[in-house]
C-alpha positions in Angstrom: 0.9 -20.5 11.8 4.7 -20.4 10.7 5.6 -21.9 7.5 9.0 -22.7 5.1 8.3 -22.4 1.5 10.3 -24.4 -0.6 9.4 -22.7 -4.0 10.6 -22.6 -7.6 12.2 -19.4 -8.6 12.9 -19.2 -12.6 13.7 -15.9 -14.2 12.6 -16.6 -17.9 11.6 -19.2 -20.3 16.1 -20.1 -20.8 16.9 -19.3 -17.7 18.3 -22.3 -14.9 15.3 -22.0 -12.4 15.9 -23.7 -8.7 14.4 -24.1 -5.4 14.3 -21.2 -2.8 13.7 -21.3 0.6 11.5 -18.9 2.3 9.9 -18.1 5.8 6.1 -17.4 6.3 5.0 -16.1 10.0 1.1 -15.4 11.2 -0.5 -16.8 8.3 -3.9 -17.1 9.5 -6.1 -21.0 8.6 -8.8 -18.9 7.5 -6.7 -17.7 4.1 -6.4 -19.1 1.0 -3.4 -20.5 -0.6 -3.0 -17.3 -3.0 -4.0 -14.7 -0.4 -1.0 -16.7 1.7 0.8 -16.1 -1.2 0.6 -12.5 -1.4 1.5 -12.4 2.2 4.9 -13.5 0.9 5.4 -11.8 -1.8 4.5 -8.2 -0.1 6.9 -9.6 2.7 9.3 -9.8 -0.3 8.5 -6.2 -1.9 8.9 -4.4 1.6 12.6 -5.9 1.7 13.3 -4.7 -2.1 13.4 -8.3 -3.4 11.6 -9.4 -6.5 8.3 -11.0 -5.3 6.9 -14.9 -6.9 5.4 -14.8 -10.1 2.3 -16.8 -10.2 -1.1 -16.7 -12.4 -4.4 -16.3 -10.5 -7.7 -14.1 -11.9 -10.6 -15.2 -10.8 -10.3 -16.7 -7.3 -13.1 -18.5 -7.7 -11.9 -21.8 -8.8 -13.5 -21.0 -12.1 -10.7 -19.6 -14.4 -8.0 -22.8 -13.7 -5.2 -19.9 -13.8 -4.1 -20.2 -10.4 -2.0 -23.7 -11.2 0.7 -24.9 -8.8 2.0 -27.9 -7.8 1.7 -28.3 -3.8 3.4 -31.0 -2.2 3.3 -32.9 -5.3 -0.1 -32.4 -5.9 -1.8 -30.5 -8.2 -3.9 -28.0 -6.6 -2.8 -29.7 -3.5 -3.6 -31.8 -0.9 -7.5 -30.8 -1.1 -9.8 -32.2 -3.5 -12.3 -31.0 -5.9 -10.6 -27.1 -5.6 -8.3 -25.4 -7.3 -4.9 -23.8 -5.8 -7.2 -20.4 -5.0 -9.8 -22.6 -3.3 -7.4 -24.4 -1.4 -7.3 -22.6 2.3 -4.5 -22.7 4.7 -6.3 -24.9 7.1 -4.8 -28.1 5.4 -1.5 -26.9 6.4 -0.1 -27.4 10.3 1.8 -24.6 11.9 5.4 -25.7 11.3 5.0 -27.4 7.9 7.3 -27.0 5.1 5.3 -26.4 1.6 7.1 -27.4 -1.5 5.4 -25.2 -3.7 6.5 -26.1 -7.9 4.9 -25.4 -11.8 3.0 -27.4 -13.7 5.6 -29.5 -15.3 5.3 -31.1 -18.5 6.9 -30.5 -22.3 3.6 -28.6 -23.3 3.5 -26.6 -20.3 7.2 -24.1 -20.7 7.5 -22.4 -17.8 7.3 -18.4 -18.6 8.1 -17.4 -15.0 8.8 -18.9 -11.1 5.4 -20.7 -10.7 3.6 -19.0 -14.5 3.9 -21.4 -17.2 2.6 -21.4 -20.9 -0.3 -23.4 -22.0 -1.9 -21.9 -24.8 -1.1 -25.4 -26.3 -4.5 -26.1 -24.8 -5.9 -22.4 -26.9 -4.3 -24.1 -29.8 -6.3 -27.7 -29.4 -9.7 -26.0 -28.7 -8.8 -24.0 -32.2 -8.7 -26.9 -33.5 -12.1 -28.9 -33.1 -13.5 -27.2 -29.9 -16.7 -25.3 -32.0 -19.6 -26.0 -33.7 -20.6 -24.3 -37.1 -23.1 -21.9 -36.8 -25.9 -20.3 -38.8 -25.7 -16.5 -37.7 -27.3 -15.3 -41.1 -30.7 -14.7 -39.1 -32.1 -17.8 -39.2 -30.7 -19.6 -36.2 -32.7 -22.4 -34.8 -33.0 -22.0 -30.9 -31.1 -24.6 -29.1 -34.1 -25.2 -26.7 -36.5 -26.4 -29.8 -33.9 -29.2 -30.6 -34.9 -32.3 -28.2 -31.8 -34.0 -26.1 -32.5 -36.8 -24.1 -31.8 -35.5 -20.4 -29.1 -38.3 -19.6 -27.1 -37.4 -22.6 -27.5 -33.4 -21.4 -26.3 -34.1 -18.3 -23.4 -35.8 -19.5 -22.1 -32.7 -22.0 -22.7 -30.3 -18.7 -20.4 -32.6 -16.5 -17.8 -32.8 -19.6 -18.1 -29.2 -20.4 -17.3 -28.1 -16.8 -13.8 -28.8 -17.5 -11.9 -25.1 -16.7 -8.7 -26.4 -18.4 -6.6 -25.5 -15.8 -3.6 -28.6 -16.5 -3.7 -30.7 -13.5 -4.6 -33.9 -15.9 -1.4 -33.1 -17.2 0.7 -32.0 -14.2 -0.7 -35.4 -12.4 -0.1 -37.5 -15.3 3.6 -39.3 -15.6 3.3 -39.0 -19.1 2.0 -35.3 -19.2 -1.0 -36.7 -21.3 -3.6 -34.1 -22.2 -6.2 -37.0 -22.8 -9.1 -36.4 -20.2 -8.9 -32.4 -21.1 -9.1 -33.3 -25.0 -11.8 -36.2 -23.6 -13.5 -33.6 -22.0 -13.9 -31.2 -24.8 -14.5 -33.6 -27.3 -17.3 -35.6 -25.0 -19.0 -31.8 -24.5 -20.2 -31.9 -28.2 -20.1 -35.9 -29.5 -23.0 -35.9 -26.5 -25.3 -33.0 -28.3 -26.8 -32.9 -31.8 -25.2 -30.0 -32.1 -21.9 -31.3 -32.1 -22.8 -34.0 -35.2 -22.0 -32.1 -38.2 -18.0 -31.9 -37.5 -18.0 -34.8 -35.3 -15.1 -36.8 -37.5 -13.1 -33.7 -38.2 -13.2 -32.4 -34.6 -11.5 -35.9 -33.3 -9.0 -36.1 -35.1 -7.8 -32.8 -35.7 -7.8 -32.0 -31.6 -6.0 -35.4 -31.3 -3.7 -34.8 -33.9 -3.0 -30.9 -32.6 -2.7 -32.8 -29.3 0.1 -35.1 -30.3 1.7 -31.8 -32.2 1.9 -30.4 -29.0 4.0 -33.1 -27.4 1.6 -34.5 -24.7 2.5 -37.9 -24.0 0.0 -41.0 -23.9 -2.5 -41.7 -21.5 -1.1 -43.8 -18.3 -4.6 -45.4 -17.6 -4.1 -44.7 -13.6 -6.6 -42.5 -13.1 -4.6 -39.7 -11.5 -5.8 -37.4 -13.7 -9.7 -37.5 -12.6 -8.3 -37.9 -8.9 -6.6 -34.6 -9.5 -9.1 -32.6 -11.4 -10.9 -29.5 -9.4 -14.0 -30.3 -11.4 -14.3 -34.0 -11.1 -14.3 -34.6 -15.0 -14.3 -38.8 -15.4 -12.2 -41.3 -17.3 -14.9 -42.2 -19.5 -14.7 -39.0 -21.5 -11.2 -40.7 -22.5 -13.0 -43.6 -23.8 -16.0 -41.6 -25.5 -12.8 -39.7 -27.2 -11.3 -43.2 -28.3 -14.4 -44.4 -29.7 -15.3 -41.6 -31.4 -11.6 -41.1 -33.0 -11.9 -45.2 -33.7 -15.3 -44.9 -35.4 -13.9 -41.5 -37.1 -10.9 -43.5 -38.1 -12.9 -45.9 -40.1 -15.4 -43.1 -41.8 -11.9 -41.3 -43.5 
């Protein structure tokens, strides 16, 4: 199939970044996104141009680096993928792809499609661990009984790959159902108890630092996210910053 790519080209963090225009011939329905990106960007090399930067690693749909905004989508027009899982067979021979950043205060951008968010390194620093006993005489995690629902529940919030597309979908650029997500993950497990007040509030607080905006309560988040994570990790968060709240 032949494409037009309508992508965003920035240079650096203070540069004025703008849409270019670019042809893509032969792409095959079988690719993925990225490997339809490196299609371009060796197109782009061969001619002596300076190819797209964009953040991948995995290719898996594991890693969340591969972040772009397709179409005004994030991730795309698929669902439950990320960019690198999305495949070209979405796409009709003809169609023009407007292909963007993950856009949000939090997020800079560092290059064309790369942007910045170790703001979401810098809220897992701040309550996203459990103290451990490492002296020798750890207990082992299997000897400590956790009632199966409640299990399954920190698995499905700990699958969260913090990629950004809660953010990126969001109007408000709220990090709530990634901070949900990692907050539900331990507030679920007995494990998770002994910081449970300090981890709340510090991760909302480093959250607000950060300058994520408030949650929109539309859902576009969870319809967004590769991994499915739910809205009621948000409220789990609120009730356990509420009842953290009134502790001190």
């Amino acid at each position: 199939m032949n494409l037009t790519l309508k992508i965003w080209r920035q240079k650096g963090p203070q540069d004025k970044g703008k849409m270019v225009d670019y042809k893509v011939t032969d792409i095959s329905e079988h690719m993925s996104f990225l490997e339809m990106m490196d299609v371009l960007n060796e197109q782009l090399t061969n001619k002596g141009e300076e190819p797209v930067a964009f953040d991948h690693d995995c290719r898996e749909g594991i890693c969340g680096m591969c972040s772009m905004y397709i179409n005004g989508e994030a991730h795309g027009p698929d669902r439950g993928v990320t960019t690198c899982q999305l495949h070209m067979r979405m796409f009709k021979d003809g169609d023009t792809i407007t292909i963007e950043p993950f856009r949000a205060k939090a997020f800079p951008v560092i290059k064309d499609l790369v942007v910045d968010r170790s703001s979401f390194d810098r809220i897992q620093q701040a309550g996203g661990f459990i103290s451990v006993n490492t002296s020798g005489n750890t207990v082992d995690a299997n000897a400590i009984p956790i009632d199966k629902h409640a299990a399954d529940e920190a698995m499905d919030a700990a699958t969260c790959i913090g990629c950004g597309a809660c953010v990126a979908s969001c109007k408000n650029s709220s990090a709530m159902l990634f901070v949900g997500a990692k907050v539900s993950q331990y507030a679920l497990l007995p494990q998770g108890q002994v910081e449970a007040t300090d981890r709340v509030k510090n991760m909302v607080a480093q959250m607000d630092l950060e300058g994520f905006g408030n949650c929109t309560n539309t859902g576009a988040c969870e319809v967004e996210c590769p991994k499915g994570i739910s809205l009621e990790n948000i409220a789990r968060m609120n009730r356990e910053y509420f009842s953290a709240s009134i502790k001190g």
